[in-house]
N, CA, C and O of each residue as an XYZ file, in Angstrom:
864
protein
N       2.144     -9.508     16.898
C       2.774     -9.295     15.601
C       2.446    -10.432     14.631
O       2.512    -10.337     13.405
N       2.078    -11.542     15.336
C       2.108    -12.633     14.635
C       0.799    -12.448     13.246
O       0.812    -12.492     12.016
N      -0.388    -12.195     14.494
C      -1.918    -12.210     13.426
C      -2.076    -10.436     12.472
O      -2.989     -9.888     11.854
N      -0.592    -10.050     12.833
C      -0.698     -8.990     11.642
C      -0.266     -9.574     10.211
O      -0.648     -9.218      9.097
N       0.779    -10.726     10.629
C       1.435    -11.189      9.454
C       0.579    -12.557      8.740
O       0.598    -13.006      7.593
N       0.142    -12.804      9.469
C      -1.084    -13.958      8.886
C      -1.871    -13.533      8.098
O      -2.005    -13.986      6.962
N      -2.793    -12.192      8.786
C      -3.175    -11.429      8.275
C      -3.229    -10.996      6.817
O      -4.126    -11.173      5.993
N      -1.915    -10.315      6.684
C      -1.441    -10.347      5.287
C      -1.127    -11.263      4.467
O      -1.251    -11.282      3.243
N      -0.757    -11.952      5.101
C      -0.500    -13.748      4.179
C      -1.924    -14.052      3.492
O      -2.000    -14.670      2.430
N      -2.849    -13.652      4.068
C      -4.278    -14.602      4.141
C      -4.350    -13.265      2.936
O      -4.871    -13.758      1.935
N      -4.126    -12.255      2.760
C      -5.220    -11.705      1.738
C      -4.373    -11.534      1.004
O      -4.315    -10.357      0.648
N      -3.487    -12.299      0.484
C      -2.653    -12.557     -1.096
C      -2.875    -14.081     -1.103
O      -2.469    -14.681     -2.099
N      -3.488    -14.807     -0.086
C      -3.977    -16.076     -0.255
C      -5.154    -16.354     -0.861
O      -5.448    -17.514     -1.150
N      -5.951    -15.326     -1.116
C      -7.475    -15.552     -1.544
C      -7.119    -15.736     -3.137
O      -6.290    -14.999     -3.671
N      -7.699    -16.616     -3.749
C      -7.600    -17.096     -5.086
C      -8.624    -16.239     -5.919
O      -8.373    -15.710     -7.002
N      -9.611    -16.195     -5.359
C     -10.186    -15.393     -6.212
C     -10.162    -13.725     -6.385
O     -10.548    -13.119     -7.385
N      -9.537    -13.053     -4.995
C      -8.757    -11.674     -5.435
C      -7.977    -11.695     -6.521
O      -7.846    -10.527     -6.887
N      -7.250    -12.598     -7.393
C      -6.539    -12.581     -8.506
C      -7.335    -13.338     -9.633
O      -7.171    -12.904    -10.773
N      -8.025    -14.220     -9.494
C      -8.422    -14.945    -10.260
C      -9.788    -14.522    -11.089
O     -10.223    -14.777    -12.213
N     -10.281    -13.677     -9.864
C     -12.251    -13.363    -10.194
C     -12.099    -12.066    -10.856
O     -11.005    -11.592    -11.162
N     -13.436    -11.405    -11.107
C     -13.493    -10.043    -12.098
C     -13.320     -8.864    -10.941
O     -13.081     -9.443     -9.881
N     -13.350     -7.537    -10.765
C     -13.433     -6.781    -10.246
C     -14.468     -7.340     -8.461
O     -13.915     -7.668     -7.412
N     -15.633     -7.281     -8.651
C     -15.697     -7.882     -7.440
C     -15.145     -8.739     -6.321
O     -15.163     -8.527     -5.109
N     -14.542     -9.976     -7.154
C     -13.622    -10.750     -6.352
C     -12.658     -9.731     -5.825
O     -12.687     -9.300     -4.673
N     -11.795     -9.375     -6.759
C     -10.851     -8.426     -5.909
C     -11.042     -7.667     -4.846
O     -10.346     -7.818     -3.842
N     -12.046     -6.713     -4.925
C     -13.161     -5.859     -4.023
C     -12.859     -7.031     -3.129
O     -11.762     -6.994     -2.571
N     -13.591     -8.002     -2.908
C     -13.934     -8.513     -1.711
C     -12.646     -9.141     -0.898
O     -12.325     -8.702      0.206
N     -12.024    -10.084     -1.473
C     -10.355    -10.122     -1.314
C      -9.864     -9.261     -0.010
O      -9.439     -9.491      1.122
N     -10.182     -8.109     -0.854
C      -9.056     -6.839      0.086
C     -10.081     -6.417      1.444
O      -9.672     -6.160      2.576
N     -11.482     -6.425      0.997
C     -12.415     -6.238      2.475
C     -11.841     -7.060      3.610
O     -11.448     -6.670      4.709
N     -11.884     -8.479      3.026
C     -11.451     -9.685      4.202
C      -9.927     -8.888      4.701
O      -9.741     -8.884      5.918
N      -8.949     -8.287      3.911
C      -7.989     -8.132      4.062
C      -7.973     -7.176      5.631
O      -7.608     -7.366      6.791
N      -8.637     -6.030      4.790
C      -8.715     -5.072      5.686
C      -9.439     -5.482      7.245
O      -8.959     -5.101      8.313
N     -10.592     -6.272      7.129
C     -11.283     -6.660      8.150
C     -10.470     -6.981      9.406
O     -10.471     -6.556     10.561
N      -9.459     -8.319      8.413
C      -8.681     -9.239      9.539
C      -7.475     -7.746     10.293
O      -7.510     -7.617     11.517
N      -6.656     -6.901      9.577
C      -5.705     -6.601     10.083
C      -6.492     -5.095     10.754
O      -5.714     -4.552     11.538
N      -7.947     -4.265     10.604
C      -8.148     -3.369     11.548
C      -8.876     -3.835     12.947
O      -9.035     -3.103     13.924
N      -9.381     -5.530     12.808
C     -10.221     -5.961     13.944
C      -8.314     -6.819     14.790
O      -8.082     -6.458     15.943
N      -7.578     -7.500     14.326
C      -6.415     -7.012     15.132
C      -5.807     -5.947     15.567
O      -5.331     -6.113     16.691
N      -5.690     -5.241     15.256
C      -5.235     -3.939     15.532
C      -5.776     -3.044     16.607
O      -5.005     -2.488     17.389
N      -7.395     -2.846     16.690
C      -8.360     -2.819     17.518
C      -8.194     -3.758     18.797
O      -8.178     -3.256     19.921
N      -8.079     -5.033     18.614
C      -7.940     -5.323     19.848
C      -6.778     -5.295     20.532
O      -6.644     -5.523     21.734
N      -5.573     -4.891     19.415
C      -4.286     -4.621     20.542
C      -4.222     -3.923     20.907
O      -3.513     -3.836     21.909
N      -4.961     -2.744     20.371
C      -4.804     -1.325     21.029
C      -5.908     -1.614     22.359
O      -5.467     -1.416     23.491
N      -7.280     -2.063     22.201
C      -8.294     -1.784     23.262
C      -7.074     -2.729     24.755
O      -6.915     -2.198     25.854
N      -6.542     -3.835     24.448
C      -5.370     -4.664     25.690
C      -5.104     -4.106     25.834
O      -5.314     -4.022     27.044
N      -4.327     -2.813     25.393
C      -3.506     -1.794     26.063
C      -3.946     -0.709     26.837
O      -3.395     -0.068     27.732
N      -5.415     -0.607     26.135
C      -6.134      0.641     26.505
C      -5.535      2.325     25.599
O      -5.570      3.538     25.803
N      -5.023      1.338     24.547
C      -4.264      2.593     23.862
C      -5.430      3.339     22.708
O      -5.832      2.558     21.846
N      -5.985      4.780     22.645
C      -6.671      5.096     21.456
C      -5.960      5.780     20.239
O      -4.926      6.432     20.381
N      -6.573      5.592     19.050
C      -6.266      4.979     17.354
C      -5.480      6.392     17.127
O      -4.768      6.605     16.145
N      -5.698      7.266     18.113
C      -5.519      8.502     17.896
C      -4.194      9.100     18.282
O      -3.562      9.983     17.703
N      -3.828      8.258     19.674
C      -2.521      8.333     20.087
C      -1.519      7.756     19.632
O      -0.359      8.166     19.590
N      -2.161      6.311     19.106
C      -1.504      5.013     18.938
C      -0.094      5.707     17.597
O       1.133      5.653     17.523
N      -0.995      6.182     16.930
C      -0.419      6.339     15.304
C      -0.607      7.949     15.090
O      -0.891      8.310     13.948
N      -0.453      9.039     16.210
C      -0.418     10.007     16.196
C      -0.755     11.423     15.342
O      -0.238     12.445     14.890
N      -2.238     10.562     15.497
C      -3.172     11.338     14.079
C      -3.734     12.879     14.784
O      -4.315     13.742     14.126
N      -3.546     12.937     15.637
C      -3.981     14.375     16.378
C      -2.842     15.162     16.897
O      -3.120     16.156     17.570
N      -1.481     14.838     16.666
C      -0.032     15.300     17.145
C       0.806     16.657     16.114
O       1.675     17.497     16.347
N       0.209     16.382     15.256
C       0.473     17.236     14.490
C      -1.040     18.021     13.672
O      -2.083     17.369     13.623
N      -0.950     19.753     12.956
C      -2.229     20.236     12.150
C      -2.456     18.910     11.166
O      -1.604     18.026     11.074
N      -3.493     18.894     10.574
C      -4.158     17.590      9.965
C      -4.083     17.861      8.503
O      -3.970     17.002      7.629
N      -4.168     19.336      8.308
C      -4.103     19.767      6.727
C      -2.522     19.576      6.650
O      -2.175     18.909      5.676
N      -1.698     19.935      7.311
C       0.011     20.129      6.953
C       0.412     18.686      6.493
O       0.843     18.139      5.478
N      -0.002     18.316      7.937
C       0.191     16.851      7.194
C       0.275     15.782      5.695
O       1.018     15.162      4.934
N      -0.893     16.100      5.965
C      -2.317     15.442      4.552
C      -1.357     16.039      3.219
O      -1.026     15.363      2.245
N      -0.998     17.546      3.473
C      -0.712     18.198      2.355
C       0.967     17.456      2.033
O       1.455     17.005      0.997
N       1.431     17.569      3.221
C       2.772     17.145      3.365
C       2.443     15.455      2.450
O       2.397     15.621      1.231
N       2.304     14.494      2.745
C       1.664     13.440      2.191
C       1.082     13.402      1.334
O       0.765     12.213      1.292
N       0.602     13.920      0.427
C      -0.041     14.484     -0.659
C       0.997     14.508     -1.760
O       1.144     13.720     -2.695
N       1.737     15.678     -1.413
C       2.660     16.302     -2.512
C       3.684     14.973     -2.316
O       4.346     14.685     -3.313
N       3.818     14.367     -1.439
C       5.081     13.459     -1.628
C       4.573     12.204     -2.530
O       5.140     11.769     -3.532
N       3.584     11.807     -2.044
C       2.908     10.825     -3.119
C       2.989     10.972     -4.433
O       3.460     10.159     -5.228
N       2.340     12.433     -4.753
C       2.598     12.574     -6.662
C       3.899     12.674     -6.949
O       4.196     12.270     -8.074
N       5.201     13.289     -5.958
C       6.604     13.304     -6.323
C       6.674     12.360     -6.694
O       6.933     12.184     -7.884
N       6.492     11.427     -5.913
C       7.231      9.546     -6.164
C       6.881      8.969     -7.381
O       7.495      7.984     -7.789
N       5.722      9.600     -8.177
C       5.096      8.520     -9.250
C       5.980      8.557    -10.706
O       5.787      7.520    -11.342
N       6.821      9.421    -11.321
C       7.656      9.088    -11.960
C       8.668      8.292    -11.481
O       8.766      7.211    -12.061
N       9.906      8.631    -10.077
C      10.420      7.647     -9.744
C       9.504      5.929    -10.363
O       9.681      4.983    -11.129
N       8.751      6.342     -9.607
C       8.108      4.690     -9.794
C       8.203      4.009    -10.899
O       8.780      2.968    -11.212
N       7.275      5.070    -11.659
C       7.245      4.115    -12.645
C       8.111      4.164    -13.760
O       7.890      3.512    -14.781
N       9.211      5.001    -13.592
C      10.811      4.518    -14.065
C      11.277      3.406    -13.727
O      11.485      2.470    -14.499
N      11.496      3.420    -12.457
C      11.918      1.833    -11.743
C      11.435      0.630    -12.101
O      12.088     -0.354    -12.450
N       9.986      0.769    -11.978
C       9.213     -0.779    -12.985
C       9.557     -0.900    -14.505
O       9.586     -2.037    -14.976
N       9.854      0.308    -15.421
C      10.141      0.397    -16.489
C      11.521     -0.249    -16.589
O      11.802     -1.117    -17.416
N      12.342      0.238    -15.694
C      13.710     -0.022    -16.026
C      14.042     -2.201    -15.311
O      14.932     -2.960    -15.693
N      13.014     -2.466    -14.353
C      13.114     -3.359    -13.851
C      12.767     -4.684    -14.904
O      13.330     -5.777    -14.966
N      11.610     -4.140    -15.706
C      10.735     -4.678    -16.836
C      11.891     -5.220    -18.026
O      11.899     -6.312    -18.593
N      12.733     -4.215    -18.173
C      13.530     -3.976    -19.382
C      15.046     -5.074    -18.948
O      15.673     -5.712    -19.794
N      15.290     -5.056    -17.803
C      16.282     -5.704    -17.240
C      15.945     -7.225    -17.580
O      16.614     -7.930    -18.337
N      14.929     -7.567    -16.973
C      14.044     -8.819    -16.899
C      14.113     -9.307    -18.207
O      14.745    -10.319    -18.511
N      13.530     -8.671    -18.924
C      13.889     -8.704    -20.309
C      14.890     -9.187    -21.174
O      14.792    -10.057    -22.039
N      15.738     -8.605    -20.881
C      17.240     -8.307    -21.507
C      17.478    -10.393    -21.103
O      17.682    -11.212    -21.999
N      17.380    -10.718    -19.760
C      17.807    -11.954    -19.468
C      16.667    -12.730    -19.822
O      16.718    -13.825    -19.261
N      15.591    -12.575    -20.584
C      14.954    -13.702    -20.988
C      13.996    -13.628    -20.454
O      13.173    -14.358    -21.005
N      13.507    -13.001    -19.431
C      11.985    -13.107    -18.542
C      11.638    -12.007    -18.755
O      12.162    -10.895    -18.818
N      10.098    -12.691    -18.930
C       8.940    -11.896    -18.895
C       7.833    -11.627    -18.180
O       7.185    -12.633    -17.891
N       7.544    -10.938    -17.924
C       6.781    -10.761    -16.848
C       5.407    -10.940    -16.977
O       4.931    -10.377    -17.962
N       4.288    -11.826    -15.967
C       2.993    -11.946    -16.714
C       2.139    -10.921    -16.292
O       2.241    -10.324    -15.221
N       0.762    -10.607    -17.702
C       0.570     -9.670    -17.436
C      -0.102     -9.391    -15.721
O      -0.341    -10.350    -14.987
N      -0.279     -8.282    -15.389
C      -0.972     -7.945    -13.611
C      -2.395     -7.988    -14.172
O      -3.019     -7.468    -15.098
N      -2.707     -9.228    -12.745
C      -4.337     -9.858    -13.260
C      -5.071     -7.852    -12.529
O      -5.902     -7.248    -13.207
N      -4.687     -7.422    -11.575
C      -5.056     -6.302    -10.929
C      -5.586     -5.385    -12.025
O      -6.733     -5.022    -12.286
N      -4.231     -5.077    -12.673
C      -4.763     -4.045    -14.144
C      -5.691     -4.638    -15.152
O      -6.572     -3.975    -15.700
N      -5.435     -6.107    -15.420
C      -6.509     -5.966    -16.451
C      -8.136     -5.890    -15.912
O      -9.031     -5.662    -16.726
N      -8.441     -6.113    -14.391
C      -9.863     -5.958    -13.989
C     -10.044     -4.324    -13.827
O     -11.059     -3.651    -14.010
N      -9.047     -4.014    -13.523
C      -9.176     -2.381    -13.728
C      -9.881     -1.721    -15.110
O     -10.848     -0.964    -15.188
N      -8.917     -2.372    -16.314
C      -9.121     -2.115    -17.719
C     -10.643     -2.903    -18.140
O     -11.239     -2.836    -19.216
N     -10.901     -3.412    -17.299
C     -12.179     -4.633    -17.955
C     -13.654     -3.832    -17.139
O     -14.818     -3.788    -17.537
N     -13.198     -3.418    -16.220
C     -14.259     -2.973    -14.970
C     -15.545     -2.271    -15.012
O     -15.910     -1.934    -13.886
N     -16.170     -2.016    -15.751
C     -17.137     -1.023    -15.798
C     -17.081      0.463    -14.978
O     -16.055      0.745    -14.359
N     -18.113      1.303    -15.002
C     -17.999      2.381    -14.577
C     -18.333      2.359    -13.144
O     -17.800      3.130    -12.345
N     -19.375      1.317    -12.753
C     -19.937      0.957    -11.097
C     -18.966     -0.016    -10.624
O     -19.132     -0.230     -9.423
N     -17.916     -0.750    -11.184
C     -16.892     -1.586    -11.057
C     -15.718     -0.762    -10.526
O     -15.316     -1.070     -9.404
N     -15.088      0.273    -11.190
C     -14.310      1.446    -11.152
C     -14.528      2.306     -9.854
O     -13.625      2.883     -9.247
N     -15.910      2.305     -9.505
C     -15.922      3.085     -8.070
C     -16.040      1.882     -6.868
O     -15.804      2.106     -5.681
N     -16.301      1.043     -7.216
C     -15.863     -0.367     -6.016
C     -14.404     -0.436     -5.840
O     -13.706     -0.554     -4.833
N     -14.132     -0.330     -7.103
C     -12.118     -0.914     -7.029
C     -11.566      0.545     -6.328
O     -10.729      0.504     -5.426
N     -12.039      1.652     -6.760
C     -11.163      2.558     -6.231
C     -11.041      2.787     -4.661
O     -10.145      3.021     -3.850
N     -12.580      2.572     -4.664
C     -12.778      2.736     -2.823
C     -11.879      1.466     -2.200
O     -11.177      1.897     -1.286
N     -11.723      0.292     -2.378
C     -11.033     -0.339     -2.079
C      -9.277     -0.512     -2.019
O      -8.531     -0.976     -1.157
N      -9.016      0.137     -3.455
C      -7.441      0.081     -3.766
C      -6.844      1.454     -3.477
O      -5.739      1.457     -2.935
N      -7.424      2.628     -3.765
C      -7.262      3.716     -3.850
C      -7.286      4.457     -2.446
O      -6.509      5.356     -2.125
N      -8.478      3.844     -1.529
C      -8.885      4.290     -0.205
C      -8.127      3.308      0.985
O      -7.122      3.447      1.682
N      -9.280      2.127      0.810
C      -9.611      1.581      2.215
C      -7.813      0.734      2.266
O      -7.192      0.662      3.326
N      -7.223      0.156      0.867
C      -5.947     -0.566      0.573
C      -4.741      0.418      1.608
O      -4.068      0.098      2.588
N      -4.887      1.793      0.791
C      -3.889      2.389      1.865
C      -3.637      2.843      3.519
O      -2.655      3.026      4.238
N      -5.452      2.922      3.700
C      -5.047      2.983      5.137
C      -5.192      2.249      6.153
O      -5.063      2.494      7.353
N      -5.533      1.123      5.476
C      -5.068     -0.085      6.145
C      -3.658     -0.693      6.524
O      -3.024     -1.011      7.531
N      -3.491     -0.670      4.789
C      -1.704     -1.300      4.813
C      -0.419     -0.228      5.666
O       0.662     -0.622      6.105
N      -1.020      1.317      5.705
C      -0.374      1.717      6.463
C      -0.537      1.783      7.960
O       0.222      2.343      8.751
N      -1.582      1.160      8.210
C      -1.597      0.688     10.029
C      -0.802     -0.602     10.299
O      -0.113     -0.741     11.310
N      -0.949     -1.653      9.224
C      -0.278     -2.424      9.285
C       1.331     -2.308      9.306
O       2.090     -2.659     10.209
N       1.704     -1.604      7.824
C       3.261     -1.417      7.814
C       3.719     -0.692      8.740
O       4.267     -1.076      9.773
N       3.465      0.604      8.329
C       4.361      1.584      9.125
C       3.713      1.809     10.598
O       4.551      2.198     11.412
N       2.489      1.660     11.079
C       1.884      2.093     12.171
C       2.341      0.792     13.310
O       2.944      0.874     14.380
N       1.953     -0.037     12.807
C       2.723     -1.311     13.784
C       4.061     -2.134     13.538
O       4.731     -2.207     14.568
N       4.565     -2.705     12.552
C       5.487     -2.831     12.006
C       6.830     -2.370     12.131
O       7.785     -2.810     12.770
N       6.677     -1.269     11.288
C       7.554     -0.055     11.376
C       7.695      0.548     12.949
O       8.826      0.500     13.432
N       7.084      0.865     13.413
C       6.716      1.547     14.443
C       7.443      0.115     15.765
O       8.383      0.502     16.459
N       7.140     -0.796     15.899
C       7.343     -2.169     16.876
C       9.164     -2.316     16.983
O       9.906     -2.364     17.964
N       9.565     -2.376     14.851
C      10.870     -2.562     15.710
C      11.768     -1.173     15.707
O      12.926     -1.318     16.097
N      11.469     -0.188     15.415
C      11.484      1.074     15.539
C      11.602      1.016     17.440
O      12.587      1.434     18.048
N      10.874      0.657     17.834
C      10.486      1.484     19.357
C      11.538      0.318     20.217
O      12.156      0.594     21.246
N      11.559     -1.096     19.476
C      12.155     -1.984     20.126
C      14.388     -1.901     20.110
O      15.347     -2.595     20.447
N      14.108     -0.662     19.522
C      15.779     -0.296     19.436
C      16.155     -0.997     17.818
O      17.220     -1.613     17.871
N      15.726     -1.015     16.897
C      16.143     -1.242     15.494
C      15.436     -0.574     14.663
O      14.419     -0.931     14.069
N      16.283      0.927     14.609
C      15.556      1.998     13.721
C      15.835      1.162     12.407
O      14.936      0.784     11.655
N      17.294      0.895     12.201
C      17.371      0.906     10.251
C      16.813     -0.522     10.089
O      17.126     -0.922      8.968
N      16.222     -1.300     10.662
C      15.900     -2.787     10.541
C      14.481     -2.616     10.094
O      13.896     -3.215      9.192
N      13.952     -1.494     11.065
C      12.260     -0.988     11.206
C      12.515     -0.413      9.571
O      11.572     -0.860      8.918
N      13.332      0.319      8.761
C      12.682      0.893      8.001
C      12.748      0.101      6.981
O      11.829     -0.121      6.193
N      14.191     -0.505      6.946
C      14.676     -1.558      5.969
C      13.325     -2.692      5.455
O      12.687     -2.998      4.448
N      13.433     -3.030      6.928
C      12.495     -4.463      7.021
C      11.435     -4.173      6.328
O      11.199     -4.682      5.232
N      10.596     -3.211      6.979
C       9.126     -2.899      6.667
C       9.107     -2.169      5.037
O       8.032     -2.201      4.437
N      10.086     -1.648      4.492
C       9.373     -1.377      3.381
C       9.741     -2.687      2.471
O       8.967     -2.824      1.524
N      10.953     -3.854      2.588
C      11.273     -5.138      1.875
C       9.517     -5.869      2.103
O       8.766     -6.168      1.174
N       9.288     -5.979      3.225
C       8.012     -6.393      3.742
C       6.482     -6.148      3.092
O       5.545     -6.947      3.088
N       6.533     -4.759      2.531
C       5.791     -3.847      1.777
C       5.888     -4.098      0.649
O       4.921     -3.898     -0.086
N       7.096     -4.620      0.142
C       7.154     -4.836     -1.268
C       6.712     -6.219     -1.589
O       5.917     -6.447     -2.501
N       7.207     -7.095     -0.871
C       7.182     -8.288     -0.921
C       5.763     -9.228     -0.926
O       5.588    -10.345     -1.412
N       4.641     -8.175     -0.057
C       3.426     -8.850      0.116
C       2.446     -8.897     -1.286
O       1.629     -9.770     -1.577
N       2.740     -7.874     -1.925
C       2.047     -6.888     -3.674
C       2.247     -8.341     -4.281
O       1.177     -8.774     -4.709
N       3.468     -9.348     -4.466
C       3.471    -10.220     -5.142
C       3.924     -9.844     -6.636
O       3.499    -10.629     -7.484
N       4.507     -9.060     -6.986
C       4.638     -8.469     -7.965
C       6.132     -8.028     -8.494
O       6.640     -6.915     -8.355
N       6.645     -9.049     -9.062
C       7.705     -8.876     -9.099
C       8.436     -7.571     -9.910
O       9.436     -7.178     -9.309
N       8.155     -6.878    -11.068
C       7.958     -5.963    -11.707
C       8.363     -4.672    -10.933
O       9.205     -3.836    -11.264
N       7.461     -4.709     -9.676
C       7.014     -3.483     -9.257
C       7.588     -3.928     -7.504
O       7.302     -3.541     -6.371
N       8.233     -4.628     -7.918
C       8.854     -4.775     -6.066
C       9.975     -3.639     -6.153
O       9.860     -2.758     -5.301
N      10.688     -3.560     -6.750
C      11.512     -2.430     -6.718
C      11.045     -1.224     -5.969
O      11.250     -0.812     -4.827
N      10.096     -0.636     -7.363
C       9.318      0.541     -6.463
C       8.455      0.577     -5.441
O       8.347      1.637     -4.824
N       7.599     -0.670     -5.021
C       7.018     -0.515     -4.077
C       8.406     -0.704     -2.458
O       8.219     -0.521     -1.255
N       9.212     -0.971     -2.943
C       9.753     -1.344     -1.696
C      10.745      0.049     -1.679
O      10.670      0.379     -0.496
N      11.358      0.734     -2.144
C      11.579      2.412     -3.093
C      10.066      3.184     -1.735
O      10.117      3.566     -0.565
N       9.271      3.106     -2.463
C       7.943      3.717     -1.891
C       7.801      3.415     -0.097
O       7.673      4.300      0.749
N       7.845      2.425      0.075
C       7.976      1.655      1.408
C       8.794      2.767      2.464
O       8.327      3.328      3.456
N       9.957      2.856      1.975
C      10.886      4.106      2.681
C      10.746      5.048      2.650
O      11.280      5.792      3.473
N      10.014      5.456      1.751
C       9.170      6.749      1.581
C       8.307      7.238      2.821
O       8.383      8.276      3.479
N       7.288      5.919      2.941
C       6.542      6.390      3.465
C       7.055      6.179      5.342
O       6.668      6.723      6.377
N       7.732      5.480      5.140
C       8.196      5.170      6.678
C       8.694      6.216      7.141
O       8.142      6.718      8.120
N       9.779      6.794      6.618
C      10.295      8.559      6.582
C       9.199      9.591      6.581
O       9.267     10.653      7.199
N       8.418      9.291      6.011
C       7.231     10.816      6.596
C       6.534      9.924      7.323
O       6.253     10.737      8.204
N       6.073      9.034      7.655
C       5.969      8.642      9.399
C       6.442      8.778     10.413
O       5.848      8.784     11.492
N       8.067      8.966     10.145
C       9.202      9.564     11.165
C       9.396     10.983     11.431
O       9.653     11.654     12.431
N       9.220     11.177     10.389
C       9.352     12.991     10.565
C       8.017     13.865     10.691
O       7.847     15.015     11.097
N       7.434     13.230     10.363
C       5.938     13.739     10.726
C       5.455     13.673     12.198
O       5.047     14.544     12.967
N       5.634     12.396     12.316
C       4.676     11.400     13.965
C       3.474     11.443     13.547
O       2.622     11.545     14.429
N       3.181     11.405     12.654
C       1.423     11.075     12.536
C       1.197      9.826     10.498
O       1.470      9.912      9.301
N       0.606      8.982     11.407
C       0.327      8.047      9.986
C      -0.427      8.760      9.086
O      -0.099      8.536      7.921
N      -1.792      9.946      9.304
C      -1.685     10.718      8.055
C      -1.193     10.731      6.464
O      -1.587     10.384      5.351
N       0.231     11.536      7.287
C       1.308     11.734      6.189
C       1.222     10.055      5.031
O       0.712      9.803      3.939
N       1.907      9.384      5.892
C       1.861      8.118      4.504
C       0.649      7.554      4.133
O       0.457      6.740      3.230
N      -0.232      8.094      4.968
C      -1.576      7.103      4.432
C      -1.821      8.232      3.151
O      -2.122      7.821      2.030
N      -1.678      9.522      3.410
C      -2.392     10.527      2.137
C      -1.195     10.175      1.035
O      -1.691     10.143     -0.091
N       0.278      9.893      1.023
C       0.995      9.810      0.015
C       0.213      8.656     -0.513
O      -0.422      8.817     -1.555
N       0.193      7.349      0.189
C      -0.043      6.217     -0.226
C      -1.135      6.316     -1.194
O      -0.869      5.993     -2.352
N      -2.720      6.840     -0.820
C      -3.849      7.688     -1.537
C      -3.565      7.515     -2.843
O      -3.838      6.615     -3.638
N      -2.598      9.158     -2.985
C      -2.084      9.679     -4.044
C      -1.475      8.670     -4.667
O      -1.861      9.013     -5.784
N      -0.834      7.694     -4.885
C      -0.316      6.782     -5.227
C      -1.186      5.670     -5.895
O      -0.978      5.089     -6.960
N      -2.082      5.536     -5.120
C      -2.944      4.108     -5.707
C      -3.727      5.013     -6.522
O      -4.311      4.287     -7.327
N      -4.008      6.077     -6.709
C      -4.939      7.242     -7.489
C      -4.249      7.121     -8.707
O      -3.585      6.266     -8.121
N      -3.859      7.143     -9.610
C      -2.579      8.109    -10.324
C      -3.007      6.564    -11.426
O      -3.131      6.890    -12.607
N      -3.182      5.332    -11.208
C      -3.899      4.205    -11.866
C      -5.060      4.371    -12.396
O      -5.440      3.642    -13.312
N      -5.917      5.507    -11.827
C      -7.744      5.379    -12.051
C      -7.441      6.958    -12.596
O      -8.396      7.390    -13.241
N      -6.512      7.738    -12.492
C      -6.805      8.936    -13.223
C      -6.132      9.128    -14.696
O      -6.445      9.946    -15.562
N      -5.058      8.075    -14.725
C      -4.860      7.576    -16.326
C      -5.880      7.400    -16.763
O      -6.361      8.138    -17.623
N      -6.495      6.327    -16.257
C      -7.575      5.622    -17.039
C      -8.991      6.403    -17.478
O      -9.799      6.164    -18.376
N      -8.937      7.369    -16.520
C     -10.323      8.261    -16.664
C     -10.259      9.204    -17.854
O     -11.141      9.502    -18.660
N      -8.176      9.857    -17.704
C      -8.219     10.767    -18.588
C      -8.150      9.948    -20.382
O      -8.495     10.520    -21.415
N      -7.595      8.477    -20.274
C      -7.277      7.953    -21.593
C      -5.642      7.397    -21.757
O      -5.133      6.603    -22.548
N      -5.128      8.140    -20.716
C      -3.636      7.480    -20.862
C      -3.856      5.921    -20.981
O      -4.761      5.192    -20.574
N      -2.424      5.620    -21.857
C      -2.809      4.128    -22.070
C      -1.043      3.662    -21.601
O       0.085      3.985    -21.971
N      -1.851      2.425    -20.252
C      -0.418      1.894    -19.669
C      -0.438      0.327    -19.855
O      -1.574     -0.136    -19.957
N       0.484     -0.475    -19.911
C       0.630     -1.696    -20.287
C       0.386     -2.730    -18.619
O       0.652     -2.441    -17.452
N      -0.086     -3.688    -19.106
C      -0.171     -4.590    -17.496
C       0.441     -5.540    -17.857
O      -0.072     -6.500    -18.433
N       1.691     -5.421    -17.563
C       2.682     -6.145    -17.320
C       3.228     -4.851    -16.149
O       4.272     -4.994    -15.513
């Protein structure tokens, strides 16, 4: 459990995922992903456990799922981004402001060959990673260890907390329970990895269609 959480420490530690243009970020989240699927891999190969059983991607049809995860993802995105709105406005009200998200403006700055790096990364490889991490081990560890509401509690505070983002901790940690719950009721990581998808999507299809959102 330990080098899952290092793990994550280490890829909100990289300075230049926040600091550099679109590439930096890109690369940032590779290291990210690298460190927590080459752990993961080897806890499962100690056990002799496969990726398939582990996180019960063959336990349930694959379309029901996906679809199930799908539609819950686009449900959540008003919630959401009410919650950051209303969190923004609170913040506000007492004097703080929030700085703008270095994330969105490389989004907004990115080019068109920039835009398909970031997406494959934030949009793709971000969610189904972070959901092997959260909910597949995490969730799942103190879940199995006899602390259901700790497992869901914990892991989506955990989920929120790593984004760095104060704004949007609300909803990501809102989202967090989301997805832990169609991990539960499903049995297959699927489900939250396709909500999650849908979720990091919904950023790059503003932007494609022209919607205009603020980064803060």
């Amino acid at each position: 459990m330990v080098a899952f959480v290092v793990a994550g420490l280490a890829q909100r530690g990289f300075v230049f995922k926040e600091t550099g243009g679109w590439a930096g970020l890109v690369a940032g989240q590779s290291v990210f992903d690298l460190l927590v699927l080459a752990s993961v891999h080897w806890f499962l190969r100690s056990h002799k456990v496969s990726w398939t059983i582990a996180f019960g991607i063959q336990s349930r049809p694959v379309g029901r799922v996906l679809g199930i995860g799908f539609l819950a993802g686009m449900a959540f995105l008003p919630a959401a981004y009410g919650l950051q709105w209303l969190v923004t406005r609170l913040l506000s009200g007492y004097g703080i402001e929030l700085p703008p998200q270095r994330s969105v403006e490389i989004l907004i700055e990115a080019g068109p060959a920039g835009r398909v790096f970031l997406y494959g990364a934030a949009a793709i490889g971000a969610p189904m990673v972070e959901e092997v991490l959260f909910r597949g081990v995490l969730f799942a560890a103190l879940r199995n260890a006899g602390w259901p509401r700790t497992a869901l509690v914990g892991s989506a505070l955990f989920f929120g907390a790593i984004h760095l983002n104060l704004g949007a901790a609300l909803p990501l940690v809102a989202f967090g329970l989301l997805l832990a719950l169609l991990y539960e009721q499903t049995g297959s990581l699927l489900a939250p990895i396709a909500a999650h998808i849908a979720f990091n999507t919904a950023p790059f299809v503003m932007l494609i269609v022209g919607v205009k959102f603020g980064t803060k």
